[in-house]
NUMIVO-184371 format. One record per residue: residue in one letter; x, y, z of N, C-alpha, C in turn. Coordinates in steps of 0.1 Angstrom, whole numbers, plus 5000, padded with zeros to 4 digits. Example, Ala and Ser with C-alpha at 12.3 -4.5 7.8 and 13.67 -1.06 7.14 Angstrom:
BEGIN
A513249435078512349555078513249675078/S512849785071513749895071512950005079/
END
This chain:
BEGIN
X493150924940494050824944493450734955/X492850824964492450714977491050624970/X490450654965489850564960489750464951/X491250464941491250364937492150254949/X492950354957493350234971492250174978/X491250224981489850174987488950054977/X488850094963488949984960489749864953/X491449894953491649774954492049704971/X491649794980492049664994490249594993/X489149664989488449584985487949444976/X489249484967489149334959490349274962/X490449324970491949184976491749134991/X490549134990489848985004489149075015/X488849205013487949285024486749245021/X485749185011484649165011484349065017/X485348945021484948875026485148835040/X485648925042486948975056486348985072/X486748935080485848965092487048965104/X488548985100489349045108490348985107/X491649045112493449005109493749105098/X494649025099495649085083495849025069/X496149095060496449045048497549135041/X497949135032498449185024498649145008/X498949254999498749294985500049344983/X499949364968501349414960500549534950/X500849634950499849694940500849724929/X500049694916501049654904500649844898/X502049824890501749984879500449974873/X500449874866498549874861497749894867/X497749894882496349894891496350044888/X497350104893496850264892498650294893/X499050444887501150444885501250514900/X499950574903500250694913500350594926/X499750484928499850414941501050324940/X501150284925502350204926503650234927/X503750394929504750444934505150494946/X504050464951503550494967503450424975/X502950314974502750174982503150064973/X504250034974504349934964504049774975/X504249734988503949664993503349695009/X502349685011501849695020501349575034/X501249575041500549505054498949625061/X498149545058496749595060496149495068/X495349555079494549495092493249565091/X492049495093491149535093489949525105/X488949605109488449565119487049575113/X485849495113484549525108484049555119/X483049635120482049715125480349665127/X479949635135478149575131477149665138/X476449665131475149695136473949625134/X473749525141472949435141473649265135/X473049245131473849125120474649175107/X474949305106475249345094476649435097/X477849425089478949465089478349625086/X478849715092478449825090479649945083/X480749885084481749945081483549895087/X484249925077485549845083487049965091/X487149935097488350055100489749975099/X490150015089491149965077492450035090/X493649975087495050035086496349965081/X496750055078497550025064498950055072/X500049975068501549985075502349975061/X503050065058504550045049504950105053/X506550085047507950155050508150215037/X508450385038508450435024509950405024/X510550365021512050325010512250244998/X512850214995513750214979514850074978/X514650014970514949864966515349864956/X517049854952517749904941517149784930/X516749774920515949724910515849804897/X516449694887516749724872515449624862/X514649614868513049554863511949674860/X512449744861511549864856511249854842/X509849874838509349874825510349994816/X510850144819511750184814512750294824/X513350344813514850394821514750454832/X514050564829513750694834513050664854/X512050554849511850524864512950434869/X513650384864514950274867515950364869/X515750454868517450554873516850654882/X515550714886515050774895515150674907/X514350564905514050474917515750414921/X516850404910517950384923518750484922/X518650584918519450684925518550694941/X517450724941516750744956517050564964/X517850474957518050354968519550384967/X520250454961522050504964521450604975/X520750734973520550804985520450774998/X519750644998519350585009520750495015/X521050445006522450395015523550455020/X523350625016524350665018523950795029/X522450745035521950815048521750975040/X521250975029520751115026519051115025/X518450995022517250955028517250825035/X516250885042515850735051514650675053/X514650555058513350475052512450525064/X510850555064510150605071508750515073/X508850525084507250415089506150455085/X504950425078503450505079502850425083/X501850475088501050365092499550515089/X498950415083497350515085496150475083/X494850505089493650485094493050555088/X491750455083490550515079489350405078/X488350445078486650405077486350405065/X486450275062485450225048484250195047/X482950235043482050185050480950215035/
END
């Protein structure tokens, strides 16, 4: 899984990237396992040099894991999972949780 997230923050503007933020939507097609995991993200990046040459980037990644009652689901099964877990959530049996996390792409 982490490496298909490594490279899609790759093809969504790190190659060209020399610092700030961007952000992506990662679709069910990219990969099901991320798209249920990070469905929208905020990503900051810092490049690294050694010499004239980007040597490596130290990525970090900010979502809020919670739940967005939504009947767009390709079928049922994920459409009655994903809002029962956004009724849970309104009704303070889950709650929405910050991540934030770091790593070295290089």
């Amino acid at each position: 899984v982490f490496n298909n997230y490594k490279n899609k923050v790759l093809n969504s503007g790190l190659k060209d990237f020399s610092g700030g933020s961007w952000s992506f939507t990662i679709q069910k097609s990219d990969n099901a396992d991320l798209f249920y995991a990070l469905h929208r993200v905020s990503t900051s990046g810092t490049g690294f040099m050694i010499g004239n040459s980007i040597m490596y980037y130290l990525i970090t990644v900010h979502d809020t894991f919670d739940f967005a009652y939504d009947n767009n689901y390709d079928d049922l099964f994920t459409t009655t999972v994903n809002n029962w877990a956004w009724l849970c959530q309104q009704t303070h049996v889950l709650n929405p949780i910050e991540i934030n996390l770091s790593t070295a792409i290089g």
